[in-house]
N, C-alpha and C positions, 0 to 999 in steps of 0.2 A: 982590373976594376975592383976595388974596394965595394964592401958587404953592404954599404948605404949609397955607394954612388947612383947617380940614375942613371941607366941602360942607352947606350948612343940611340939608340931607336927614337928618343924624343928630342934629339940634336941632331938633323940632318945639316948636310953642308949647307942648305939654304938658309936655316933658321925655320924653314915650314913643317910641321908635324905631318907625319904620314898620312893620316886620317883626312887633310887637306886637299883636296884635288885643286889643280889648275887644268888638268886633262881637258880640252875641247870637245873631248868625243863624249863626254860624260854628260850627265845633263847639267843643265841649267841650274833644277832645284839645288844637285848636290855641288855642284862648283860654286855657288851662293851661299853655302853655308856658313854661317859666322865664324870670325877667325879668332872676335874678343868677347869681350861679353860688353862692349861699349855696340859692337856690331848688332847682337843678340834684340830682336823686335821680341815685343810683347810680355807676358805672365811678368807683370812690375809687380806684384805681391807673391813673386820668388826671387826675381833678381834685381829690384829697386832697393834701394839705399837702406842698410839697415833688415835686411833680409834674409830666411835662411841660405841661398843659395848662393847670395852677391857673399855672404859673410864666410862662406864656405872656399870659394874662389880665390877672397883677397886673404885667405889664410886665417881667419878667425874663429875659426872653428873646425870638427872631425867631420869627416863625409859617412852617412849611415847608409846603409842600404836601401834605398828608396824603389820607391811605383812611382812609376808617372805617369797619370791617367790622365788621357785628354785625346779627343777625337786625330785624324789624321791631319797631317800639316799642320800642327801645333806646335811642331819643336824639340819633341821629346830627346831625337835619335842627337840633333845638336845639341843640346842640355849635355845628355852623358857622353858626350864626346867633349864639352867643353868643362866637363867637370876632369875629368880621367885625366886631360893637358894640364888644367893647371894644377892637380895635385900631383902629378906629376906620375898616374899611376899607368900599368899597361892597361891599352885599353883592348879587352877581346869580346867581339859583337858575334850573337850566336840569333840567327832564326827560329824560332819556338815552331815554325810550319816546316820548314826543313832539316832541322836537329831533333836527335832522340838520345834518349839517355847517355848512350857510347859519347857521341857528342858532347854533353854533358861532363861526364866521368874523364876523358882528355882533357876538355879547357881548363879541370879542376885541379887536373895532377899536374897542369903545366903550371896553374896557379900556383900549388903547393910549390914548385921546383924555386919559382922566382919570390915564393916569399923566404925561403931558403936562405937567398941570394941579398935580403934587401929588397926585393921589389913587390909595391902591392900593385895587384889585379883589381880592375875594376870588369865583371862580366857583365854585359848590356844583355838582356837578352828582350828582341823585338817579339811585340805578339804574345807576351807572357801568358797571357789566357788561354793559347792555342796548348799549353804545356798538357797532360793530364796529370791526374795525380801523382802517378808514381813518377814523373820528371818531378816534379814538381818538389817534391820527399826527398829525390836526389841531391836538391840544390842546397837542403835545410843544416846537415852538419858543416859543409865550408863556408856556409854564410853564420852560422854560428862562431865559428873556430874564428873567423875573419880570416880564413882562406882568399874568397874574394869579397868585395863590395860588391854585391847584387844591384844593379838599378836595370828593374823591369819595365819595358815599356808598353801597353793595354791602352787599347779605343773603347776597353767593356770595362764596367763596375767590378771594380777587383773584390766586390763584399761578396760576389754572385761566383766570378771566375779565379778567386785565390784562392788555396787552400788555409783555415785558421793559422795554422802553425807558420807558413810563411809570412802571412801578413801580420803577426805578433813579431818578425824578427826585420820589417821593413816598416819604415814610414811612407805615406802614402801622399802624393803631391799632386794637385788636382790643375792641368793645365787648361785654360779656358781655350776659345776658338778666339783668333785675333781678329780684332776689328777693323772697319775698313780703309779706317787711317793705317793701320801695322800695316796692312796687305800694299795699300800704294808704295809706302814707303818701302819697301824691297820689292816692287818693279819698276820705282824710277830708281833706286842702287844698280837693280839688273840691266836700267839700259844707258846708263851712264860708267858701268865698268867696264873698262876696257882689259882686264888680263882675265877675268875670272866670268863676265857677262857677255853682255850685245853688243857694246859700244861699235865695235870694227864693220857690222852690219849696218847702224846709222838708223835702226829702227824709229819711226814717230806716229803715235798718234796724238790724236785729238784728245784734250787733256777728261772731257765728256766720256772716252771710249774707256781712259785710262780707270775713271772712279767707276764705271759699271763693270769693268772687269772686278775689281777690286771687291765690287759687293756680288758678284756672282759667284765668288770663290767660295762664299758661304764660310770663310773664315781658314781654308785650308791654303797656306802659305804656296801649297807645291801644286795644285790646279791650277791656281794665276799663274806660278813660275812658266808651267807644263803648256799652259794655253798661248802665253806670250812668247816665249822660243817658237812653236810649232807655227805662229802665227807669223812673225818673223822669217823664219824661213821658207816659208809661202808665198812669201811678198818678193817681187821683183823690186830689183832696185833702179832706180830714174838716172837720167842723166850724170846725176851728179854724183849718187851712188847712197840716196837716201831712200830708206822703203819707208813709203808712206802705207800704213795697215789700217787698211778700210774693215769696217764697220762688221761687213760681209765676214772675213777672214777671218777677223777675231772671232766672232758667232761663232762660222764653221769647227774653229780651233777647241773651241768651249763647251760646245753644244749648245746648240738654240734654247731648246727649252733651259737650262740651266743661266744663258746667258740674258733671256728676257724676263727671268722672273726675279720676282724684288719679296723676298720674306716681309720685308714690314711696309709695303705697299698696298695702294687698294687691290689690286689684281690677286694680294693673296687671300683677301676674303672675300672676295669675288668667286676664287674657285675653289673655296673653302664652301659657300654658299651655295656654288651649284651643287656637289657633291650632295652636302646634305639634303636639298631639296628633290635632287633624284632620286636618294634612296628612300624618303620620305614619299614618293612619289611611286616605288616601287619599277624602279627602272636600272636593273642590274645593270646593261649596256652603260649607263648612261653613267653610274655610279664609280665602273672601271675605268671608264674615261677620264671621269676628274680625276678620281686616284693616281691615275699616271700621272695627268698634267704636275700634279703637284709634289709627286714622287721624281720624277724627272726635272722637277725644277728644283729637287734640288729643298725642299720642305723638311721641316722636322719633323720625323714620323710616330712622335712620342705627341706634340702635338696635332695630327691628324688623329691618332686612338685616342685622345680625350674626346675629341667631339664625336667619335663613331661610340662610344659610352653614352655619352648625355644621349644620342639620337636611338639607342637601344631601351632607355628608361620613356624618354620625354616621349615617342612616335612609334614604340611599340609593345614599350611596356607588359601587361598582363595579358594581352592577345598572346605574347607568345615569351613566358618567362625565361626562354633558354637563350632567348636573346645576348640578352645579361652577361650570362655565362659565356656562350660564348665572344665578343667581344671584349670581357674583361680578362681570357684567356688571352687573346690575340694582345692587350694591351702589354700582358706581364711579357710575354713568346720575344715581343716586337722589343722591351726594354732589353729581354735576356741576350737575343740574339742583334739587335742591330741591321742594319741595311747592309749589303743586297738582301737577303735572306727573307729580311720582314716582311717584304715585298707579299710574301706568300700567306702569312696570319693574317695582311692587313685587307688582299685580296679577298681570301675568306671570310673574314669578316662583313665586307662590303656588301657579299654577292647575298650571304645571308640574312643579311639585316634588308634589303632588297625586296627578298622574297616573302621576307616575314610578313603575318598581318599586322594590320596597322590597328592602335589605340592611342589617343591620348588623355585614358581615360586619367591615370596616374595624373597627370598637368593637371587636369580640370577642377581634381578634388584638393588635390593640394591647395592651389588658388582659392578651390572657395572655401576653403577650411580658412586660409590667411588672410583673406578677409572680414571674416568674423572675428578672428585672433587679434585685427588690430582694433576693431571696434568695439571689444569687450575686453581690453587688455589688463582693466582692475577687477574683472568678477572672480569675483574670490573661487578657491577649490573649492566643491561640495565636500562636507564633513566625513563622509563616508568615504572617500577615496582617499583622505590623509592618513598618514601611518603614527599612530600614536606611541611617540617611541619613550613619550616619559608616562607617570602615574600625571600628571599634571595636566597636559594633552590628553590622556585619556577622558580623567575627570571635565574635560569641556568639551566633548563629544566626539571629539577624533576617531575615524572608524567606524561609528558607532553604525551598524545599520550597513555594514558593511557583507556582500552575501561571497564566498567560496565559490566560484563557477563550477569548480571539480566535484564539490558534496553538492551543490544546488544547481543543476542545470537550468533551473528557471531564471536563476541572474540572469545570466547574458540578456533576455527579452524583458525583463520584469526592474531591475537595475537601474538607472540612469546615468552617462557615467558623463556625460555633457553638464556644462553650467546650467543654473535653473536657467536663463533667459532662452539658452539653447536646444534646451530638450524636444526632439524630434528630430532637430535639423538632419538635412541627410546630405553629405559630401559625395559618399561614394557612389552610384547609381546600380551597380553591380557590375555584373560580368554583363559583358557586348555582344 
């Protein structure tokens, strides 16, 4: 083999790339995996017309070492596997939870061997966040050298979980959750192919089961894949040898709660509403309840700690200012760390905001402060509160009459720091 040929490894006698399964015994999601990028569903602002990744592919350009950040079932793992095919490089996929450095240090020196030869490495490495530091430092000189092509792939904010010096030597590619059109379309592929899918099983459902599948995946390609196989093979087949997949089956395959809940449905502010209302209400029970309901269905838990913030300011405010604190902890914990996990800040959160006292004294005065703010919205600043910042402003009275609270403690009571029309008014009523 000549020093530029490519490596029989990517000419098998079929013409199918190793990395391809047709294995039955494999799942679903990974036998479905795209074979072209005409296959490839979703992220059209990487691989639509005129694109880095389409342009990368059909040869118009260098492949850089890339992140691919985007939740689970986005694509990521076929992305770098369908870059590695067409550049023609080897592709070697390392586990960031099951690889440690040693690990590391070998895929890198086999690298080094095959660039040697002619051949570039492309190292995937899944879960790149899971790396710590010192992996992490490991990967920096052969992704410098162009030993391998790096392309990491992270479900977490690589600003939080990459170290600088990695992410200054990768571009960063941000893969969205695919929509529910993406999702039907690779499970009617999945039950119309017959070498690689369902077709030999004769799966049907009802085209109703098919589109609430599709949005209860919440956008991850390999739940729906995961849910439709298991559901499928659940089903008996009829006379003729068609399984018709009742309603029941898919549920059971999905999980209920996951499969009855609609994100942009009224149901989800429904039990967005009782949540708040219970912890408003002081009813820790009742607060963990929704949390699950909404956790297990399957919610964005970035949006559940927004409104557990607002309900920390707006329903308990100055009764109890640690509130605050700690909910806007549980918000950062919940961004840092992600689900399963958050499950546990968001808990704490709840039970505490629960138990807290209640004020709304904060709402009250805001309001009537903004009431007056719009009915007085030409009264001019009192002179004395203005900063005279020229001789000019001075000389028309800017300031003038203005008292030091720190030299003159009498300001604060003696001062007025309201519009004339205003003075007395009183927004705040005190403490509760």
């Amino acid at each position: 083999m000549s020093r530029h040929q490519t490596p029989s490894f990517f000419e098998p006698s079929d013409g199918r790339p190793p990395e391809l399964t047709t294995d039955r015994e494999a799942p679903l999601a990974e036998r479905m995996r795209p074979r072209s990028l005409d296959e490839y569903v979703g992220q059209t602002h990487l691989v639509g017309k005129g694109r880095m990744i389409r342009k990368i592919i059909e040869g118009g350009g260098p492949l850089p070492s890339l992140i691919l950040w985007g939740g689970p079932g986005t694509g990521k793992t076929t992305l770098g596997r369908m870059l590695a095919r067409h550049v023609k490089a080897k592709f070697v996929p390392l586990s960031a939870v099951l690889s440690g450095v040693k690990d590391l240090r070998e895929s890198i020196a086999e690298a080094r061997e095959s660039k040697r030869r002619g051949w570039r490495t492309i190292l995937f490495v899944d879960e790149i966040h899971r790396f710590n530091k010192a992996q992490q430092d490991a990967l920096l000189p052969a992704v410098e050298d162009g030993t391998v092509t790096l392309v990491g792939a992270t479900t977490e904010n690589p600003s939080f979980e990459v170290n600088a010096a990695l992410l200054s030597r990768t571009r960063v590619l941000v893969l969205h959750p695919l929509d529910e059109t993406d999702i039907r379309t690779l499970l009617s592929r999945a039950i119309e192919d017959d070498e690689r899918g369902l077709a030999r099983f004769r799966p049907h459902l009802e085209s109703v089961d098919l589109d609430q599948l599709a949005k209860s995946a919440a956008g991850d390609a390999r739940v729906a894949l995961s849910a439709l196989e298991a559901a499928t093979l659940a089903t008996e087949p009829d006379s003729e040898g068609v399984r018709t997949i009742s309603q029941e089956t898919l549920i059971e395959s999905l999980g209920r709660a996951r499969f009855a809940y609609d994100k942009g449905g009224e149901d989800h502010y429904n039990l967005v509403s009782a949540l708040i209302k219970s912890l408003r209400n002081s009813d820790a029970n009742a607060g963990l309840y929704w949390l699950a309901r909404l956790i297990e269905g399957g919610a964005d838990p970035i949006f559940i700690v927004r409104r557990l913030c607002i309900l920390a300011s707006e329903d308990v405010g100055l009764a109890d200012p640690q509130a605050m604190v700690q909910t806007a902890a549980a918000a950062q914990i919940v961004q840092f760390i992600g689900l399963p996990e958050g499950l546990y800040p968001l808990s704490q959160a709840v039970i505490y905001l629960a138990n807290a006292p209640k004020s709304n004294r904060v709402k009250r005065a805001y309001f009537a402060a903004a009431a007056d703010a719009s009915q007085t919205a030409r009264e001019p600043v009192p002179l004395h509160l203005r900063n005279a910042v020229t001789s000019l402003l001075k000389n028309v009275g800017y300031g003038e009459g203005y008292r030091y609270v720190h030299d003159d403690p009498n300001a604060s009571t003696e001062m007025p720091c309201l519009p004339e029309s205003l003075v007395g008014k009183v927004y705040d009523p005190g403490s509760e």
